[in-house]
C-alpha positions in Angstrom: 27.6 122.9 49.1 27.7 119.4 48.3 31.4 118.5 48.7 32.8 121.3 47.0 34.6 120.6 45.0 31.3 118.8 45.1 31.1 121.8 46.8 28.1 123.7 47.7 24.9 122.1 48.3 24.1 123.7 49.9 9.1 128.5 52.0 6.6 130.4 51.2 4.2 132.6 52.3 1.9 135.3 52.5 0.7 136.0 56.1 1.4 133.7 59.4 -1.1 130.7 59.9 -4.1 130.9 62.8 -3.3 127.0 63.1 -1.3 124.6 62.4 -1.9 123.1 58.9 -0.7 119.8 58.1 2.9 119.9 56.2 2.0 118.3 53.5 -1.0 121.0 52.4 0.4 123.8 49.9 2.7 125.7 52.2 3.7 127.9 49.8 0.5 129.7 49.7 0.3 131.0 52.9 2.3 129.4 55.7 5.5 127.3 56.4 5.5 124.0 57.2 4.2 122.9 60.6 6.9 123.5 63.3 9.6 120.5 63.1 9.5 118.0 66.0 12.8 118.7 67.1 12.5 121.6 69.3 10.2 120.7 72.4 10.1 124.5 73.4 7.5 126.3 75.2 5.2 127.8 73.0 5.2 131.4 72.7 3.6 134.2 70.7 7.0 135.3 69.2 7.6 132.2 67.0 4.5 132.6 65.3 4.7 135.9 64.5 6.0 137.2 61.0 8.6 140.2 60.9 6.3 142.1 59.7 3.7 141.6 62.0 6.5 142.0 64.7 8.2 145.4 63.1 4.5 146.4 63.4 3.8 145.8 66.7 7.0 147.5 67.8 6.0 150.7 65.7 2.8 151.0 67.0 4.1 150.1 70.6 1.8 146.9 71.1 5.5 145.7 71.3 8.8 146.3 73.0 11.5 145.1 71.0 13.3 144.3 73.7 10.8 142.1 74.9 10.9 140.1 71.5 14.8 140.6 71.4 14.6 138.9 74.7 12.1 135.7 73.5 14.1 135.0 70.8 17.3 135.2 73.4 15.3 132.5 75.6 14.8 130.6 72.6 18.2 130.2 71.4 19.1 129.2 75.0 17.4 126.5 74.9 17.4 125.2 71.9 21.4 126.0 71.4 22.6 122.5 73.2 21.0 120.4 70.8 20.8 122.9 67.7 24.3 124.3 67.5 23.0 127.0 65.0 24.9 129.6 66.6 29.0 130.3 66.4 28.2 133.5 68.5 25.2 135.0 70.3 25.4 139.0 71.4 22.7 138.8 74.3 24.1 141.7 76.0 24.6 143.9 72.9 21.5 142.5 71.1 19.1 143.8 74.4 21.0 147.1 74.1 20.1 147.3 70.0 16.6 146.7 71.0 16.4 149.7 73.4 17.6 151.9 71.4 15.2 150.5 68.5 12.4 151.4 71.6 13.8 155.2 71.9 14.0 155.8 68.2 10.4 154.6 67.8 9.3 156.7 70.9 11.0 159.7 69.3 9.1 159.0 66.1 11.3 157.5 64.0 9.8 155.1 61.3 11.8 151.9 61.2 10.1 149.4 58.7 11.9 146.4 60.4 11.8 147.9 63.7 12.6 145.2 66.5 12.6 142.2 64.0 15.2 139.7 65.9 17.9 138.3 62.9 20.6 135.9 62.4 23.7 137.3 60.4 25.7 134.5 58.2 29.0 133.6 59.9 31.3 135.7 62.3 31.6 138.8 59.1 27.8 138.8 58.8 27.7 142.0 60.5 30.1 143.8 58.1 27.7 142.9 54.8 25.3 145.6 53.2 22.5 143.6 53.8 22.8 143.5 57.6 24.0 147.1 57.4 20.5 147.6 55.8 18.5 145.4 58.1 19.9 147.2 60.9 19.0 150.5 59.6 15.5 149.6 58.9 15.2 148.2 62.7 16.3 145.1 62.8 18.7 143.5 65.5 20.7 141.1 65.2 20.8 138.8 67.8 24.1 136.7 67.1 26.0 135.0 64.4 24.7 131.7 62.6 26.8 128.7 61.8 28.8 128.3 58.7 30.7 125.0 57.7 34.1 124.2 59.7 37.2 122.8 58.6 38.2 119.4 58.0 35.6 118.4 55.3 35.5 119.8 51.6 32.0 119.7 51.6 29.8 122.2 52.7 26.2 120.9 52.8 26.6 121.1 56.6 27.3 123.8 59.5 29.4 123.4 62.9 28.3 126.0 65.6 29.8 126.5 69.2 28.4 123.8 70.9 28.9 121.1 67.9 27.5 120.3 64.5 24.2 121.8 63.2 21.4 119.8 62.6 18.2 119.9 60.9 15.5 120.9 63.0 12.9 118.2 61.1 15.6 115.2 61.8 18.9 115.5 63.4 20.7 113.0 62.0 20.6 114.9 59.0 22.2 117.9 58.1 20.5 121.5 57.8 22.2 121.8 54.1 24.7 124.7 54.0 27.1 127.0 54.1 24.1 129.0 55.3 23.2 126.1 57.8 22.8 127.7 60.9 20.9 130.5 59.4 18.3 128.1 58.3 17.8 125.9 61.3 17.3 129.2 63.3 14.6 130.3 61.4 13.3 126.6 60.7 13.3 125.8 64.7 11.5 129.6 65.1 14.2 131.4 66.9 14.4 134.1 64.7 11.8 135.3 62.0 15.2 136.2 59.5 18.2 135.6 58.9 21.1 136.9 56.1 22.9 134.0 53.5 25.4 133.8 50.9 24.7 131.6 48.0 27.8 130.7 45.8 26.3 127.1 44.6 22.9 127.3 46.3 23.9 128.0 49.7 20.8 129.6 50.5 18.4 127.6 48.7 19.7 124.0 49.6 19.4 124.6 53.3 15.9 126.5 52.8 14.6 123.4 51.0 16.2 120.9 53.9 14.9 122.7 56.7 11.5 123.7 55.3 11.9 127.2 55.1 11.6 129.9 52.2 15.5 131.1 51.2 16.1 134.1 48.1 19.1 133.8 46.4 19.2 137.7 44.6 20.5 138.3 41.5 24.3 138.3 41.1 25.7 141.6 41.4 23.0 143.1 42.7 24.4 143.5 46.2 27.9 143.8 46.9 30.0 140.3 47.4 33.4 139.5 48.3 33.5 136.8 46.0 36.1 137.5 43.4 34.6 134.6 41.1 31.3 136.6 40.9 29.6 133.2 41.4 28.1 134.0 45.0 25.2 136.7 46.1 23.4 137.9 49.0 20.3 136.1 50.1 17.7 135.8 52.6 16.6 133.1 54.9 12.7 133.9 56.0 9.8 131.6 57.7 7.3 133.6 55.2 7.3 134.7 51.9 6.3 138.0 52.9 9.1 138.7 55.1 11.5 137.3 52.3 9.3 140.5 50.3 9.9 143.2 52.9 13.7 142.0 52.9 13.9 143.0 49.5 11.8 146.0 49.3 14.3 147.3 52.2 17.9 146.2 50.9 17.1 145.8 47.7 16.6 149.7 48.0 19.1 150.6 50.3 22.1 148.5 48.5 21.8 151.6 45.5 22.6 153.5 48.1 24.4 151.3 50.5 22.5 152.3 53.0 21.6 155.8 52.3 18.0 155.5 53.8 17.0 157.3 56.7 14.1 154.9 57.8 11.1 157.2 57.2 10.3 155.7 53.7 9.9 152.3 52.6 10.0 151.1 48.8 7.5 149.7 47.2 7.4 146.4 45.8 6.2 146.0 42.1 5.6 142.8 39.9 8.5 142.9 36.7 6.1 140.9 35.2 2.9 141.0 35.1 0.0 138.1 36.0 -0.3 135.4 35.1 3.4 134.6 35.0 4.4 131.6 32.7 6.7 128.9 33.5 8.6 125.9 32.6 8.8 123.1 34.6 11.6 120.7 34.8 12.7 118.1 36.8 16.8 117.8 36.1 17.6 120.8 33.5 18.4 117.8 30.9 21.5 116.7 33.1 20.5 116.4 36.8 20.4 112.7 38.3 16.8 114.0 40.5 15.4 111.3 42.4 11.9 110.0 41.8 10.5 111.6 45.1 11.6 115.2 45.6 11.0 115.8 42.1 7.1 114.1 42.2 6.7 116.5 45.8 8.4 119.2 44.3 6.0 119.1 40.6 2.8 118.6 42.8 3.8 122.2 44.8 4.1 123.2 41.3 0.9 122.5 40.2 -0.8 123.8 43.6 1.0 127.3 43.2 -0.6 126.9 39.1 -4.0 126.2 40.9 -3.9 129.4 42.2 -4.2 131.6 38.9 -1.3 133.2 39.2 1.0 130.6 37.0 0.4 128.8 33.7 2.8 126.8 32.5 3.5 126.2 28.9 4.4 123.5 27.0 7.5 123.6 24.1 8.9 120.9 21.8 12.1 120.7 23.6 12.3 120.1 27.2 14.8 122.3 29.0 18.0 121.3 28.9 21.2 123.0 30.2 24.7 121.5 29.9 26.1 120.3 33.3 27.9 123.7 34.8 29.3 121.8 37.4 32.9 121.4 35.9 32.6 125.4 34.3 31.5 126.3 38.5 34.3 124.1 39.8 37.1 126.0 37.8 36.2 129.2 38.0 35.6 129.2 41.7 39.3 128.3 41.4 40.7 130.7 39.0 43.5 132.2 38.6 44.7 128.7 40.1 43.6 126.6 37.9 44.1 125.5 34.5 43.9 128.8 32.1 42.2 125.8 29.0 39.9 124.9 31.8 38.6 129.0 32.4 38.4 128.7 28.7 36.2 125.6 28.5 34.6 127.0 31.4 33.5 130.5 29.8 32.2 128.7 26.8 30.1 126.3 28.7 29.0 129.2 31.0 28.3 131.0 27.3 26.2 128.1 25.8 24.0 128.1 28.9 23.3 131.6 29.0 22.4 131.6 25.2 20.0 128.6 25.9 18.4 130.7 29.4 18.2 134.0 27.3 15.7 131.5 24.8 14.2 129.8 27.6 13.3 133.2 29.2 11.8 134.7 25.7 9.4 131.7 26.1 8.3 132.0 29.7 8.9 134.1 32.9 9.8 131.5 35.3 11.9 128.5 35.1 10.4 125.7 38.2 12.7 123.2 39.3 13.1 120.7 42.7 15.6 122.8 44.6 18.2 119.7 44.8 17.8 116.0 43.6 18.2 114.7 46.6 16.8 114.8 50.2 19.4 115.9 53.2 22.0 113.6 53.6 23.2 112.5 57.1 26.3 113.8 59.4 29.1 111.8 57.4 28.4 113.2 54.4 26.6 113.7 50.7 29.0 110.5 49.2 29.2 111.0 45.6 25.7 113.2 45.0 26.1 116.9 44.0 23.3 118.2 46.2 24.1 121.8 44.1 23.5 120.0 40.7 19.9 122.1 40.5 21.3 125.6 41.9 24.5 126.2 40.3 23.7 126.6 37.4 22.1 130.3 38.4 25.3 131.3 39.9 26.8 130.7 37.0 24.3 132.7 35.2 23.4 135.1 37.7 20.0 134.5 37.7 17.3 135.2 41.2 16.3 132.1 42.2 14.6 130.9 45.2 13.3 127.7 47.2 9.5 127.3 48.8 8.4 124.5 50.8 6.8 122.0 48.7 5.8 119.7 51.0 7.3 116.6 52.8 9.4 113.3 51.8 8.5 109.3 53.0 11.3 110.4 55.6 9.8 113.2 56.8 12.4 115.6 55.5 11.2 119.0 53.6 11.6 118.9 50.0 11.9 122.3 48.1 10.5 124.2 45.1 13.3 126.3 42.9 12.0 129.5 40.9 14.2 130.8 38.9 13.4 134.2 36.8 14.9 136.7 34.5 17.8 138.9 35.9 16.6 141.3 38.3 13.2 140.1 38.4 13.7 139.4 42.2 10.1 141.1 42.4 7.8 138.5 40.5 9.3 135.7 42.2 8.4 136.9 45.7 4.7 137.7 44.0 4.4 134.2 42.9 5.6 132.1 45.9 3.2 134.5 48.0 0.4 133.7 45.9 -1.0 136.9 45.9 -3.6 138.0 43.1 -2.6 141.7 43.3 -0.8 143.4 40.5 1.0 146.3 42.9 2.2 149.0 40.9 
C-alpha cells in the first residue's frame, strides 16, 4: 500500500536457470532475476531449486525434507539480522513438519508439494485456506513473514522482529508491501514460496520491487476476511511455474477447502487459448507512470510477444479507466464513511467494469507496469500512489499478476502487470511461463 489512505502499494518463469543470466535479459521466460547483492550467503543447492523440483526430489527420496526444511532454516538465520523478513520463525515445529512430510512419503503418500519450505503472510497466515492447502499438499511452513507495523498509514513497507524489512536488491528502499516480508524471503532465496493478501496490490507491488513473480487471484475465489471484498489471496513465487503448481493445488482445494487427500493433483488448463491477445498500456488513461518503469516494463512486453504466445492489437481508443482510487478509498471504509461517497463509489466502480467487460471482448489480456514508480526509500512514498496501477483490479476483481521485467538506472526491479478476464487465473500463468503448450 502506498500510504493508505494512499494506502496500499503495495517474475516469471518456467524452469530454474543452469546459470546466472544477466537481469536485464527477459526473465520472464524462464528465470528470475539474478540473485540481489544484498545477501552474501553461502551458496547452496536449495536456493536454486524450484518447488517443484524440490517437492520432486522429496517424493522420489533424492531428498529429505527435513534437510531442505533445515537449509532454508540456516538461511533465514543469517540473513534475518539484516533482512527482518520474519515477525516469527517455527524452527523447532517447522523440522518436526518436515519429518512427518518424510514418513508420509515413506508410507507412500503422494504429496504434490511435499517438503517445499514456505513463508505464511503475517502472524494469521497459518489459519488461511491457502496455507491450509499448501500444507496438505506437503508443504511446510517455516515461519511467519513480515507485514506493515503501526505508526505509518502507509503500507508500501514491512517491520519484522529484528527491524524494518528491506529490499533484498537495495536496502534503503523498501520491499513494497503489506506482503513485504513475504517477498524479500523469496527474493533473497530463503524460501521457494510464500502466501499474500492483495487488497490494493499488496502482492504485486512487492513482487515487482523485489524482482520476484506475485499472483493476485481473482476476488472471491478464495475465502477472505475482508468485509470490503476488495482483497484476495495470492502467491509470492521465485518461478512462474511454482506460482502454476500453487494454483493447480489451492485453486482446487479451496472448492473444497481442503478436501483433497494428496494422491491427485489437478491439472492446469489454458481458459484461453494461444495466441492470447492483449492490450498494452502505460497509465490506464489516469496513472502519473514515470518514463522508466513503464519503457522497462513495455520492452518485457514485447519480449514475452516475441515468443509467439502474445499479439497485441491495436484499437482506436487507448485504454482508459477512471481513477478508482477515491471509489477504493471509501469503500475500504464503509459503513464509516460517507453513505453519498459509497454511492459515488459504486458508480465509478460500475463505469469501470462496463469499460473492462469492452476491453476484455477486444483482447484477453490487459499489460500494464505493475506501479508507476520504482521503490521508494524508508521514510516513505511522499505523495505518489504506488497502487495507482493495481487497484483498479480489486475493485474489479479481476486476476492480475506481476513478472520481472527487467531492471531500473538504480538497479531496482521493475514489474510487468497482467491482468485477464475473471477466473482466467490459468492463461495468465501460461503466458508469463512462456510456454507453447496448449494443456488440456
Amino acid at each position: 500500500m502506498t500510504k493508505p489512505e494512499k494506502p496500499m502499494q503495495p517474475n516469471a518463469t518456467g524452469s530454474p536457470p543452469h546459470r546466472s543470466p544477466s537481469p536485464l535479459a527477459a526473465p520472464f521466460a524462464s528465470q528470475p532475476l539474478a540473485p540481489p547483492p544484498l545477501i552474501s550467503l553461502p551458496p547452496d543447492d536449495f536456493v536454486t531449486l524450484s518447488a517443484e523440483q524440490i517437492s520432486a526430489g522429496v517424493r522420489t527420496r533424492e531428498l529429505r525434507a527435513v534437510d531442505v526444511v533445515a537449509a532454508s532454516l540456516a538461511r533465514i538465520e543469517a540473513a534475518e539480522p539484516t533482512l527482518c523478513a520474519f515477525i516469527e520463525v517455527w524452527a523447532e515445529e517447522a523440522s518436526r513438519w518436515a519429518a512427518e512430510v518424510d514418513e508420509r512419503v515413506a508410507a507412500g503418500v503422494r504429496l504434490p508439494l511435499a517438503g517445499v519450505p514456505i513463508g505464511v503472510k503475517g502472524r494469521a497466515g497459518l489459519r488461511t485456506t491457502a496455507a491450509r492447502a499448501l500444507m496438505a499438499a506437503g508443504c511446510v511452513p517455516v515461519g511467519a513473514t513480515s507485514v506493515p507495523g503501526p505508526g505509518t498509514p502507509w503500507q508500501t513497507w514491512g517491520l519484522g522482529a529484528g527491524g524494518r524489512t528491506v529490499n533484498p536488491w537495495r536496502p534503503d528502499r523498501t520491499p513494497g508491501g503489506s506482503s513485504a516480508g513475504s517477498a524479500a524471503a523469496v527474493a533473497a532465496g530463503l524460501v521457494p514460496m510464500a502466501t499474500g493478501t492483495d487488497g490494493a496490490g499488496s502482492v504485486r507491488i512487492p513482487a515487482a520491487w523485489c524482482g520476484v513473480v506475485g499472483l493476485k487471484t481473482t476476488n472471491g475465489r478464495l475465502s477472505s476476511p475482508d468485509r470490503a471484498g476488495l482483497a484476495a489471496a495470492g502467491v509470492i513465487t521465485r518461478y512462474t511455474s511454482d506460482a502454476a503448481a500453487y494454483w493447480r493445488w489451492v485453486g482446487g482445494s479451496a472448492a473444497e477447502e481442503v478436501g483433497h487427500t494428496g494422491h491427485e493433483e489437478p491439472t492446469l488448463i489454458w481458459d484461453t487459448p494461444p495466441p492470447v491477445t492483449a492490450l498494452w498500456s502505460p497509465d490506464l488513461g489516469f496513472a502519473d507512470t514515470d518514463t522508466e518503469p513503464a519503457a522497462t516494463a513495455h520492452a518485457a512486453a514485447l519480449r514475452l510477444a516475441d515468443t509467439g504466445l502474445l499479439r497485441f492489437i491495436r484499437r482506436d481508443e487507448p485504454v482508459r479507466l477512471e481513477d478508482p482510487g477515491t471509489a477504493w478509498l471509501a469503500l475500504r471504509a464503509a459503513p464509516n464513511t460517507d453513505p453519498a461517497a459509497v454511492r459515488r463509489a459504486r458508480g465509478l466502480r460500475t463505469e469501470n467494469d462496463r469499460r473492462l467487460a469492452d476491453l476484455f471482448t477486444a483482447a484477453d489480456l490487459i499489460l500494464t507496469p505493475t506501479t508507476p514508480n520504482p521503490p521508494h526509500g524508508h521514510d516513505g512514498p511522499g505523495d505518489r500512489y504506488s497502487t495507482a496501477l493495481t487497484w483498479a483490479f480489486n475493485l474489479s476483481g479481476h486476476p492480475a499478476m506481476s513478472i520481472p521485467a527487467g531492471l531500473d538506472s538504480d538497479g531496482c526491479p521493475v514489474g510487468l502487470q497482467l491482468v485477464a478476464r475473471h477466473g482466467e487465473e490459468s492463461t495468465l500463468l501460461r503466458v508469463a511461463a512462456g510456454q507453447f503448450r496448449w494443456y488440456q
